[in-house]
C-alpha positions as CSV (number, residue, x, y, z in Angstrom):
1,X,109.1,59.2,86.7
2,X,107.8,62.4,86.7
3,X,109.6,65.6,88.9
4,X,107.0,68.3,87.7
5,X,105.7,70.3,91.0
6,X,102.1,69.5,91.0
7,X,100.8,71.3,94.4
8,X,102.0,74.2,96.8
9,X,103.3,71.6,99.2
10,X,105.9,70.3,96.3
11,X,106.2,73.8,95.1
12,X,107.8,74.9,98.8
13,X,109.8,71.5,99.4
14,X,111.9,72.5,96.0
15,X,112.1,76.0,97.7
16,X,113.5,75.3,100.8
17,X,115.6,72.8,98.8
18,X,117.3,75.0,96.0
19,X,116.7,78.5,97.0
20,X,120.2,80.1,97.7
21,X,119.2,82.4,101.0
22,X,116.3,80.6,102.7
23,X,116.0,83.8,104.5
24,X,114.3,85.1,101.7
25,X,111.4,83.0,102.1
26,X,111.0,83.3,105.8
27,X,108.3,85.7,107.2
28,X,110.1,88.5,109.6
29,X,108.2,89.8,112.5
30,X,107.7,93.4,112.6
31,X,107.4,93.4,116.3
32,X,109.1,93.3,119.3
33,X,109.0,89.5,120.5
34,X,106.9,89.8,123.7
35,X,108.6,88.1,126.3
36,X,106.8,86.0,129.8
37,X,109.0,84.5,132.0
38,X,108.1,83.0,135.4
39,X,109.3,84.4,139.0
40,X,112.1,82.0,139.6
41,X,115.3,82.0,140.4
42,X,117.0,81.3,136.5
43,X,114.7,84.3,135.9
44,X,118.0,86.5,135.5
45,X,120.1,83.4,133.2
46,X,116.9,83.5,131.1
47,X,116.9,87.5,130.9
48,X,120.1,87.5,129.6
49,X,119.3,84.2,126.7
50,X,116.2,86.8,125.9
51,X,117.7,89.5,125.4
52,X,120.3,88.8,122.9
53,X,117.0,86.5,121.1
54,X,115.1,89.5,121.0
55,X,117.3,90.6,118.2
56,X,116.1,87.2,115.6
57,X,113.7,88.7,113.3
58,X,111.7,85.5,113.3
59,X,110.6,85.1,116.8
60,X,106.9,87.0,118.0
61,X,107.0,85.5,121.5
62,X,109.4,84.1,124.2
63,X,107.8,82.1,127.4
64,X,109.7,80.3,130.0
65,X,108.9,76.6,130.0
66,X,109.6,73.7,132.3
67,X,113.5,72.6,132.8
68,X,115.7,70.3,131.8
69,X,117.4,68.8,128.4
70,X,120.7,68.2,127.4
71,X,120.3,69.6,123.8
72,X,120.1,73.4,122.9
73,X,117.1,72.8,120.8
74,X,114.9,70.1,122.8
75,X,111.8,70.1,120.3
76,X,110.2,71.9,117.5
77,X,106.7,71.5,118.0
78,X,103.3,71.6,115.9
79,X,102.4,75.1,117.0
80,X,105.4,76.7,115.0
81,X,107.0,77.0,118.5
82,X,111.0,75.7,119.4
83,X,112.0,74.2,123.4
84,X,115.5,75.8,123.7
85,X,117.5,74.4,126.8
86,X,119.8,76.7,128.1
87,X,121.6,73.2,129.2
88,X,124.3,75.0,130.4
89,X,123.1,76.5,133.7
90,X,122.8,74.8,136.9
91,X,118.8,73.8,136.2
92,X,118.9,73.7,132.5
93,X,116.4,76.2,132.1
94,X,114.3,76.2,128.9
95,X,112.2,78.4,127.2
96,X,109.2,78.0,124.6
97,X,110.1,80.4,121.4
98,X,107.1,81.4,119.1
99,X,108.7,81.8,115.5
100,X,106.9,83.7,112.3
101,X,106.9,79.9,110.3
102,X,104.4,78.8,108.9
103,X,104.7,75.3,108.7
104,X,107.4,72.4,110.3
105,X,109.9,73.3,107.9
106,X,110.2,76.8,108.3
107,X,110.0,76.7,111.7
108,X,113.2,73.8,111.6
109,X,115.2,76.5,109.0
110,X,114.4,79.1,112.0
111,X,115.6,76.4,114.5
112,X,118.9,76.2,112.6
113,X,119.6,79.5,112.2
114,X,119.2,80.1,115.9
115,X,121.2,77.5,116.6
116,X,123.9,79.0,114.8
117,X,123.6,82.3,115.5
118,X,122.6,82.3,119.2
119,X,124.1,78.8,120.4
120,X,126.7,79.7,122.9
């Protein structure tokens, strides 16, 4: 059997597997993350949640989304975009996160490292 890397899609799996600081290979934004919340009445428990996001390097954009979930991170979607369930207020109020990845798996590393730096 033969464990040479033979494409860029190999190449990045034994990246995100071995590298020692997967922060490394993450893109950071150079931007403030814009931030679009809707006129409702979690607008001020979502404030809050944005504010202290604001300071991950790997987010562009923060919208509010529909409610509800039990889970902190509800999905990681296609678009390079995380559902983050603030699970503990009354509604569960969620936001949509738009990260720098590039693909799934950069955008799950980003999901972890939210998780542990910004999960309550």
């Amino acid at each position: 059997m033969s464990k040479q890397v033979k494409n860029q899609a190999d190449y990045n799996n034994w990246c995100y597997i071995y590298h020692p600081n997967l922060d490394d290979l993450l893109i950071k934004s150079t931007t403030i993350p814009k931030i679009h919340l809707a006129n409702h009445h979690g607008k001020k428990e979502l404030t809050d949640f944005c504010n202290k996001l604001m300071n991950c390097k790997y987010i562009t954009e923060i919208h509010s989304t529909d409610w509800g979930g039990k889970r902190f991170i509800r999905k990681i979607n296609n678009d390079n975009s995380i559902e983050i369930v603030l699970y503990w207020t009354q509604k569960e109020y969620a936001l949509k996160v738009f990260t720098t990845g590039r693909n799934k798996k950069e955008t799950e590393i980003i999901s972890d490292l939210i998780t542990e730096k910004y999960h309550k």
